[in-house]
matplotlib code that plots the C-alpha trace (Angstrom):
import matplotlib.pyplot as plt

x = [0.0, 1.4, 2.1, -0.2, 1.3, 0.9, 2.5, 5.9, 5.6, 7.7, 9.7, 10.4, 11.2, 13.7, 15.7, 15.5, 17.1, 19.6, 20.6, 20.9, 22.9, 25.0, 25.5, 26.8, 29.4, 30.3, 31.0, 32.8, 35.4, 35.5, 36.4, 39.2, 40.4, 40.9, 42.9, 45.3, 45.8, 46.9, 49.4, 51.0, 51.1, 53.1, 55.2, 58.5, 58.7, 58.4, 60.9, 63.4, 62.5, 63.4, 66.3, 67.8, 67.4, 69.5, 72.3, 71.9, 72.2, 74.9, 76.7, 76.5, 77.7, 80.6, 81.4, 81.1, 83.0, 85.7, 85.8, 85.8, 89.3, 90.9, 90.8, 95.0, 95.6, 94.2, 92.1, 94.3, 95.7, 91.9, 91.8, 95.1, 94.1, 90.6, 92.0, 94.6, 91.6, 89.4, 92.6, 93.1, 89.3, 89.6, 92.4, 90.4, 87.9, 90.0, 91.9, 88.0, 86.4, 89.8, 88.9, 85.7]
y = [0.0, 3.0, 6.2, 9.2, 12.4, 14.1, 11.1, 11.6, 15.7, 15.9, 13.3, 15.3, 18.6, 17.0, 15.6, 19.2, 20.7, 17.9, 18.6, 21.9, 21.3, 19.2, 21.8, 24.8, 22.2, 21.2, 24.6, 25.0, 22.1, 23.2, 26.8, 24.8, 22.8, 25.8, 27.4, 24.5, 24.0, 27.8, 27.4, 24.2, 26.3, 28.9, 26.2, 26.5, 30.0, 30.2, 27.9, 29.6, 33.0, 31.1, 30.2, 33.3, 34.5, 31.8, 32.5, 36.2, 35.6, 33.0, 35.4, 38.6, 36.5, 35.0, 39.0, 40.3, 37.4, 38.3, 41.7, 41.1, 42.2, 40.9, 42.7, 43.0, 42.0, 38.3, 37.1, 37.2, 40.7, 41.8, 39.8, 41.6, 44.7, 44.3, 42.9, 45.9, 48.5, 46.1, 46.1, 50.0, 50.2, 48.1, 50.2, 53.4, 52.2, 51.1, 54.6, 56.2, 54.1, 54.1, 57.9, 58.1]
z = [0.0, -1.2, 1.5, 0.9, -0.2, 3.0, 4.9, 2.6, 2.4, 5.7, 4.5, 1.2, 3.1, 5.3, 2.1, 0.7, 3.8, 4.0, 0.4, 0.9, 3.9, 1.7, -0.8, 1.2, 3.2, -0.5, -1.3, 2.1, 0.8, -2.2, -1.1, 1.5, -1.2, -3.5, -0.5, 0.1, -3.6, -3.5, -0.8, -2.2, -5.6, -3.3, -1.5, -3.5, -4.0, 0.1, 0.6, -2.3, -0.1, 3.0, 1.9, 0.2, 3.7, 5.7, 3.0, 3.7, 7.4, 6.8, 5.0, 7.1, 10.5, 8.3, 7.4, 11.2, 12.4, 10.0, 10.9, 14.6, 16.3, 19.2, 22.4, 23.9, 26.9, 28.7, 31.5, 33.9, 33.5, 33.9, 36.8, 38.8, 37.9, 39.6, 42.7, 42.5, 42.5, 44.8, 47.3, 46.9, 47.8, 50.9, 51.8, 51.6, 53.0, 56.2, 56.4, 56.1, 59.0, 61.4, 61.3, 62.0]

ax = plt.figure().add_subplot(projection="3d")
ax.plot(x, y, z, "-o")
ax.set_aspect("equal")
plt.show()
């Protein structure tokens, strides 16, 4: 026995808004899929970009590096000198509090 046509109406109306559901999330992929597509398009020249600059970088370091000069003089003269002044301090500071 067949369904009468207001028994399937509802039925019909839901399928309608489903497929129109369906449509706009088709368009939505479609739309995502054109996006990714563009940025794998993009991909190389990004990485060539990316690149160039590491070289650049690479290059400029090497240049400063070369150009760096050497301060005279070593560790351990900076050292004496410190505990020279720090000893001349300590001294001053004696002769100011043996006064007081």
């Amino acid at each position: 026995m067949a369904a009468a046509p207001q028994e399937l109406q509802p039925k019909l109306d839901q399928l309608k808004k489903k497929e129109a559901d369906l449509l706009v999330e088709l368009e939505k992929v479609r739309k995502d899929l054109e996006a990714t597509e563009s940025q794998l398009i993009g991909l190389p020249q990004a990485i060539q970009d990316q690149k160039a600059k590491v070289v650049a970088t690479v290059r400029q370091v090497i240049h400063r590096r070369k150009n760096l000069k050497t301060i005279p003089g070593s560790d351990e003269d900076d050292i004496r000198a410190i505990n020279e002044i720090d000893q001349i301090r300590l001294h001053a500071i004696k002769t100011i509090q043996k006064f007081m």
